[in-house]
Legacy VTK file of the C-alpha trace (Angstrom):
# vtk DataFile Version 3.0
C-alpha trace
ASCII
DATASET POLYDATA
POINTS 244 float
98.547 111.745 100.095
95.082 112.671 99.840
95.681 114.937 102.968
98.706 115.397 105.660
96.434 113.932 108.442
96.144 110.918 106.041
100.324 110.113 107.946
98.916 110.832 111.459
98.070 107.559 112.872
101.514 106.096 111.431
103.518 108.891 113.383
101.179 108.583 116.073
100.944 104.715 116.905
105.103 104.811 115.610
105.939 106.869 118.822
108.488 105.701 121.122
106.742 107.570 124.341
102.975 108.210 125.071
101.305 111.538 125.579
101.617 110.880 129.519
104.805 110.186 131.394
104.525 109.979 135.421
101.316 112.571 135.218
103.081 114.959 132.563
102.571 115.741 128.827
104.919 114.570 127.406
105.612 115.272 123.089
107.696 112.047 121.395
110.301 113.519 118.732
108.360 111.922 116.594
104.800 113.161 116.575
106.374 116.357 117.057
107.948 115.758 113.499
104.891 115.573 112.373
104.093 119.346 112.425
106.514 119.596 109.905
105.836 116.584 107.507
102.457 118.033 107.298
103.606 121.363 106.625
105.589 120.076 103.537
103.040 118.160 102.889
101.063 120.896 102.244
103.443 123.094 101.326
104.735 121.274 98.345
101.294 120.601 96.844
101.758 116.667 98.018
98.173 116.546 99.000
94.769 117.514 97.942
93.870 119.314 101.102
91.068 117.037 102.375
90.310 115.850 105.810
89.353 112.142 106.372
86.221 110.904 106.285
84.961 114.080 104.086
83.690 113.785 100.797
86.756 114.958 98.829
88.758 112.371 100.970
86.195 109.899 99.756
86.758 111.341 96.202
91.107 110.577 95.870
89.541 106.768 96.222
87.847 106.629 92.797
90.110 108.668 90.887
87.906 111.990 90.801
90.085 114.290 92.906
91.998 117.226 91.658
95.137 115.097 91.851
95.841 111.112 91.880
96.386 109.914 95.471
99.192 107.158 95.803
97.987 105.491 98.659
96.434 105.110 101.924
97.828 104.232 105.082
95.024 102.437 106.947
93.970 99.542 109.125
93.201 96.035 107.859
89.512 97.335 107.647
90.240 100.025 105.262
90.156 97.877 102.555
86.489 95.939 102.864
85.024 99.016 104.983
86.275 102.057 103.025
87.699 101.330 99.398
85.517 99.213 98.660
82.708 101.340 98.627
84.445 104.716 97.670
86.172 103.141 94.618
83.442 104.016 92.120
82.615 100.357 90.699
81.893 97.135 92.308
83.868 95.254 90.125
87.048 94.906 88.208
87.171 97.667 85.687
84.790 99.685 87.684
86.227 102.655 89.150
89.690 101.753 90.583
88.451 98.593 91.481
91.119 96.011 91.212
93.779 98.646 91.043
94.331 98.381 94.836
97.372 96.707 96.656
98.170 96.440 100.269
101.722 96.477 101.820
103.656 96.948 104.621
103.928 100.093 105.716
107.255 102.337 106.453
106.736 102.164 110.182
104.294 100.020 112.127
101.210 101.167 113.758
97.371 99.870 114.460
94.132 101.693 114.433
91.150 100.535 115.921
90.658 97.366 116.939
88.191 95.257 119.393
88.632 94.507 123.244
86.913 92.265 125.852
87.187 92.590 129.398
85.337 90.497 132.110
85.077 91.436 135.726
87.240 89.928 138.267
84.271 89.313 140.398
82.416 87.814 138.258
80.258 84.582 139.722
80.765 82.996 136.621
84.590 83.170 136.061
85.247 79.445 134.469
82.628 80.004 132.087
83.878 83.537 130.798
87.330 82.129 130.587
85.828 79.481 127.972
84.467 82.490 126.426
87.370 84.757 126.222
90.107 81.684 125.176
87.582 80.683 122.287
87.442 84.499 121.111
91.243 85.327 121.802
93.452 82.467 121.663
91.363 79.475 119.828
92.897 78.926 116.343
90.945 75.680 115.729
88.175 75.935 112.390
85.545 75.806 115.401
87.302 79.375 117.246
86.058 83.557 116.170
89.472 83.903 114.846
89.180 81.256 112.203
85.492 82.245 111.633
86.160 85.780 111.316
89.044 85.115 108.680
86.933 83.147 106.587
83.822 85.653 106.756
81.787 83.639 108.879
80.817 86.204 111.077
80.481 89.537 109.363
77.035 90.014 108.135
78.328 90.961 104.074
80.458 87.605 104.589
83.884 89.961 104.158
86.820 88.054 105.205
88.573 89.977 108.256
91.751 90.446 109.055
92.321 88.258 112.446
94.480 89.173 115.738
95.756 85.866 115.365
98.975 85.269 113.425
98.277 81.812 113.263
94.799 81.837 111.845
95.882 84.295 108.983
98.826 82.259 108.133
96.248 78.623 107.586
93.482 81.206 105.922
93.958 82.821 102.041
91.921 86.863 101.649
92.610 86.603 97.763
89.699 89.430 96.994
89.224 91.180 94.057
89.193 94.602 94.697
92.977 94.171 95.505
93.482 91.825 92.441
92.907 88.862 93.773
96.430 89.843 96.516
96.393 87.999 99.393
95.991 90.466 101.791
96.605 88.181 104.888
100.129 87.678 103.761
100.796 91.522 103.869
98.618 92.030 107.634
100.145 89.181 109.221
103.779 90.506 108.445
102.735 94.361 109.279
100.606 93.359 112.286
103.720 91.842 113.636
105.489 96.032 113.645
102.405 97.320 115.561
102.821 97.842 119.333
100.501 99.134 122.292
102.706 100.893 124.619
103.034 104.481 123.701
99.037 104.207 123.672
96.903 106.593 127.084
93.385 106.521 127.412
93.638 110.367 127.226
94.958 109.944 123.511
91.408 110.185 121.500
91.159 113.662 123.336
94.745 114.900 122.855
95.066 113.855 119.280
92.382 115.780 118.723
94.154 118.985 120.373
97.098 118.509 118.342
95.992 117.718 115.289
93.946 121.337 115.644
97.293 122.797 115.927
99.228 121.019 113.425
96.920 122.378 110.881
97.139 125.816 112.094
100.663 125.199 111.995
100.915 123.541 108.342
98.733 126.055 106.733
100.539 129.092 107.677
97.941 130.750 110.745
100.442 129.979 113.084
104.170 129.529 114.001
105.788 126.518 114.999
106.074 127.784 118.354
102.576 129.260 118.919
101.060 125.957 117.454
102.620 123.694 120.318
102.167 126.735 122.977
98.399 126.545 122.129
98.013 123.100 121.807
100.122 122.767 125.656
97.540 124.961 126.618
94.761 123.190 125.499
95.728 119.715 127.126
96.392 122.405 130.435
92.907 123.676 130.389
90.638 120.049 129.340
92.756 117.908 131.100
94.116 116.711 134.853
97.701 116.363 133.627
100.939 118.334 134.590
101.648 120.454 131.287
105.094 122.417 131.473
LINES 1 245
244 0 1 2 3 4 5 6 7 8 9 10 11 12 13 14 15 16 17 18 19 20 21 22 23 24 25 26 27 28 29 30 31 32 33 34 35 36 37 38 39 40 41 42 43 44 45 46 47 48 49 50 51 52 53 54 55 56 57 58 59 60 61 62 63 64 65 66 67 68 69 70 71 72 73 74 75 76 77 78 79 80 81 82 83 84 85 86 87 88 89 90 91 92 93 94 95 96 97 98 99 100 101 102 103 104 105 106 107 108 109 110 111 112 113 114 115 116 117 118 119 120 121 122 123 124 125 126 127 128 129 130 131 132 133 134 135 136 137 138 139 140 141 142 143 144 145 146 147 148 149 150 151 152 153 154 155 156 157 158 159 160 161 162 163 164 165 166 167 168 169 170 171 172 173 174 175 176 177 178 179 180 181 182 183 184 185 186 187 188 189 190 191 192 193 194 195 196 197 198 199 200 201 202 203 204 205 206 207 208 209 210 211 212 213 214 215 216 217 218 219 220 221 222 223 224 225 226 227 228 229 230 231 232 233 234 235 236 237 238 239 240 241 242 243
């Protein structure tokens, strides 16, 4: 991997239990596995030590990093909103253009993603509900879904991955930069693995706290122990949950 956060969100959206059980912190067997995947991660000279979303993460994408990155594991958006213009050529035989493929991943997990709400008060109910079934459940040609597979709303014309199952299944993403794969066949499989209830809204805040400590852990500053001690203490100290 380019670096051992690059595994986070699959460990972290993979999780059988959320950060908060009944009011308490609570650490799934599985993200806590993480502190040591990224320490032989790093440890074993599988990465090239970046962060995401620097410039030598950016770098691994075109080829020009100190070491050849196998993969990615990213979001149906990855592919239009981050290879494509980190690959180094804007065409096939340009950069690593056209060497891309997507596929399902080892364990399933989502990042991201887009939400509507309306308010139960609302004088206007009926009408939002037209709203929200044409945006969320409307797999007609006329519906988002359908329009936002085919690249009828984004601005570039990229075709999107949908929510809908349905839509990506009537709708073909052959595009270039991936070989011509269709890369609806692969997100409609993998976006069937993802799931929503290990998810807080304190996790943006506590990720951040333990991914602090996970590096502190994987690059030798700190011990195992010390690592999940500070990052308990952290969570204690920013947050109104029960940390034992």
């Amino acid at each position: 991997m380019s670096g051992y956060d690059d595994i986070w969100y699959a460990v972290y959206n993979s999780a059988e239990i959320p950060w908060i059980v009944d009011g308490k912190l609570t650490i799934d067997p599985k993200r806590a596995a993480f502190l040591d995947l990224a320490k032989q991660l790093h440890n074993k000279g599988y990465t090239n030590n970046t962060l995401s979303w620097t410039d030598d993460w950016y770098a691994g994408m075109k080829d020009a990093g100190p070491k050849k990155v196998f993969g990615y594991l990213g979001p149906s958006w990855f592919v239009d909103y981050v290879l494509k213009g980190n690959c180094g050529g804007e065409a096939i035989g340009e950069g690593t253009y056209g060497d891309w493929a997507v596929c399902e991943p080892p364990v399933g997990f989502f990042w991201g993603g887009e939400w509507i709400f309306a308010n139960k008060h609302s004088p206007h109910k009926e009408a939002l509900g037209v709203i929200i079934r044409w945006i969320t459940l409307d797999t007609s040609e006329t519906g988002l879904q359908y329009l936002w597979a085919n690249g009828q709303i984004d601005r570039q014309g990229e075709q999107m991955a949908a929510v809908s199952g349905t839509v990506m299944r009537k709708v073909s993403a052959e595009t270039d930069i991936l070989g011509y794969q269709d890369m609806f066949d692969v997100f409609d499989r993998a976006a069937r693995l993802a799931r929503g209830d290990n998810a807080t809204h304190y996790d943006v805040l506590i990720n951040s706290y333990w991914l602090q400590q996970v590096g502190e852990y994987a690059e030798g500053r700190k011990t195992r122990a010390q690592a999940i001690a500070d990052f308990k203490q952290a969570v204690k100290d920013n947050l109104d949950i029960t940390v034992e």
